[in-house]
N, C-alpha and C positions, 0 to 999 in steps of 0.2 A: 963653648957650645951654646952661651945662653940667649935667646935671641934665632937661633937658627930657623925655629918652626914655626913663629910667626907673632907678631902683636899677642894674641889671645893668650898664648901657650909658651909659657916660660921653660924654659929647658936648662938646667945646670947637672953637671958631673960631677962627682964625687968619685974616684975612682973606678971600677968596675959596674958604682952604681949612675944610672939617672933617675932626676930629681926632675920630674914634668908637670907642671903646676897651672891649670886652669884659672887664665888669669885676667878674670873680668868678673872683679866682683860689685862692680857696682850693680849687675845686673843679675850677682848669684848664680855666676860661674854659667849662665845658659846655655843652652846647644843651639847657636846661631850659624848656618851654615859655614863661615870661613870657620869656626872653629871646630867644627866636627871633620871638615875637611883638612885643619892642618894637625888631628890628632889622626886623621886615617893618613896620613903621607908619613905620621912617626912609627906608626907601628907596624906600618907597611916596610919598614927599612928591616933589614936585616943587622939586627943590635948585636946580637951574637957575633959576628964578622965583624962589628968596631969596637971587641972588648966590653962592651956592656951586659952586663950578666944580669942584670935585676934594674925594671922600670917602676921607681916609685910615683903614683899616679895622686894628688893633689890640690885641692883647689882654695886659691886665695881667697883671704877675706873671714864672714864669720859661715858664710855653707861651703860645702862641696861642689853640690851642683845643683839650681833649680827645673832641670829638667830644657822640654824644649821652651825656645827662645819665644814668649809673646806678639811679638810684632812678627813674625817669620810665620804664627801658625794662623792669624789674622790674615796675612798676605796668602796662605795658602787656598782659604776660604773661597778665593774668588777664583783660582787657581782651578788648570786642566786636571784630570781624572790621570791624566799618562806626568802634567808635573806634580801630582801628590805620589804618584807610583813611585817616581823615581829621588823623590824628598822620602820616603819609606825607607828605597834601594839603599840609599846613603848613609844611614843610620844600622842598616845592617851591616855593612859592608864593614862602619867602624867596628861594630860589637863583633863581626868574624876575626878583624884584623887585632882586637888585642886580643883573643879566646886562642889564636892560634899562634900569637906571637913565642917564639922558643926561650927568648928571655923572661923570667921569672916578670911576674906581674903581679905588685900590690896596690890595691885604693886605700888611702889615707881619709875618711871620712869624716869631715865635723859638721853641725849644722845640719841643715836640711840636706837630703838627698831625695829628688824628686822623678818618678818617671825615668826618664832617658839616660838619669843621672845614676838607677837603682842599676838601671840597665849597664851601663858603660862600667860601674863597679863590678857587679856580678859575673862581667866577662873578666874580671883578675882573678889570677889564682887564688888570692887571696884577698880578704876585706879588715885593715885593724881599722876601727871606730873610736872617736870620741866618745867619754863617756854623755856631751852633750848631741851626738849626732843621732836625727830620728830618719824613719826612712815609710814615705809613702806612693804607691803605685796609685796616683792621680786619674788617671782613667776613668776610674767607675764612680767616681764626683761627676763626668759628665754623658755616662752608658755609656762606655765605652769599653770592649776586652783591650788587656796590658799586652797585646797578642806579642808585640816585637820588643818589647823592653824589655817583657818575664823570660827573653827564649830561654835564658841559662837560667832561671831560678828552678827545672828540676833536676837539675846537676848538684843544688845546695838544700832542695825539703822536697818535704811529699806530704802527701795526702791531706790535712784537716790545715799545718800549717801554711800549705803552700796555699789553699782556699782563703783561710784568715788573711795573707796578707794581698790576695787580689781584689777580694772582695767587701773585706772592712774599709772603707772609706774614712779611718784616719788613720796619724802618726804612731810608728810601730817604737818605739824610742832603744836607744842601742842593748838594754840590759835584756829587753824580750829580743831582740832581734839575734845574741849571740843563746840565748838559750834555743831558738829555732834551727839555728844553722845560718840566717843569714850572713852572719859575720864570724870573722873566724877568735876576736881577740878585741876585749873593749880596755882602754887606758884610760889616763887622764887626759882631760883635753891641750895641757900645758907640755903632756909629755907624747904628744901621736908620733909627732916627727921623728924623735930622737928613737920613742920603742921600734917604731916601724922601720926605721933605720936598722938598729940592732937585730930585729929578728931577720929583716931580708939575709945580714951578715952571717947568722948562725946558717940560716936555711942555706947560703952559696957553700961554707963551708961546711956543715954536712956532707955537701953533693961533693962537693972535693975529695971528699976521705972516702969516696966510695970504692 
């Protein structure tokens, strides 16, 4: 399967599970349109009907994801009012399509996690972090509301902390970020893969023995 969804986006199987790994790190995994569009054509599949039970979500290199793509949001500048609309449109569409995907969904997070990137995590069921990964909602560096990256962050905090991390203009780093709720489970950075491996496996079997 690896290969199927495109240059950017590395896809391997492991049995039951997928292993989809963000895989442009020379530029820190960014959200440049073909790769938001070839994770929204993944999670738009129905996993469940090809035996996949749990997508583990990835990003190569030493971040996760640096949010959106520099040159794309440069190019947008000059850019119609109806083609930023519909560059908005497509960024939700992905954060719909994995929040509502049936197969279990976890972010593997090291490194930065920026914006779009806070976004695209926060739509998995679940977040395990590096113990080296920080997480910042980029926005309000430039007055801007997190309007479309925070939708699911009050699915995961409320009130003072969900303020703190819209509004403090720095890095939330992974030890505050699972005492908040942001994350569900922080490792070492040498072991994400392999924990986040293991707990998807407990969490399917769980759901088996129901």
């Amino acid at each position: 399967m690896s290969g199927e969804a495109g240059p950017r986006l590395r896809l391997e199987r492991r049995g039951d599970l997928l292993f989809a790994t963000l895989d442009d790190p020379a530029r820190a995994n960014a959200l440049s349109p073909p790769l938001v569009a070839e994770l929204s054509r993944l999670f738009r599949r129905d996993l469940r009907a090809e035996g996949i039970r749990a997508v583990l979500l990835a990003g190569a290199g030493k971040h996760f994801c640096a949010g959106a793509d520099l040159e794309h949001l440069a190019a947008l500048q000059s850019a119609s009012a109806e083609e930023n609309r519909r560059d908005s449109e497509r960024l939700r569409t992905l954060f719909e399509a994995v929040l509502r995907q049936e197969a279990l969904t976890l972010a593997l997070v090291q490194g930065s996690c920026v914006a779009g990137g806070c976004g695209l995590a926060t739509a998995c069921d679940f977040v395990v972090a590096a113990d080296d990964a920080r997480f910042l909602y980029s926005e309000v560096r430039i007055g801007f509301v997190a309007a479309l990256v925070a939708t699911y962050l009050p699915l995961r905090l409320r009130g003072a902390d969900l303020r703190e991390l819209l509004l403090a203009p720095e890095f939330v780093p992974a030890a505050r970020a699972l005492e908040i709720g942001l994350v569900n489970r922080v490792v070492p950075r040498a072991e994400l893969e392999r924990e986040a491996e293991r707990w998807a496996a407990e969490i399917l079997t769980a759901a088996s023995s129901e």
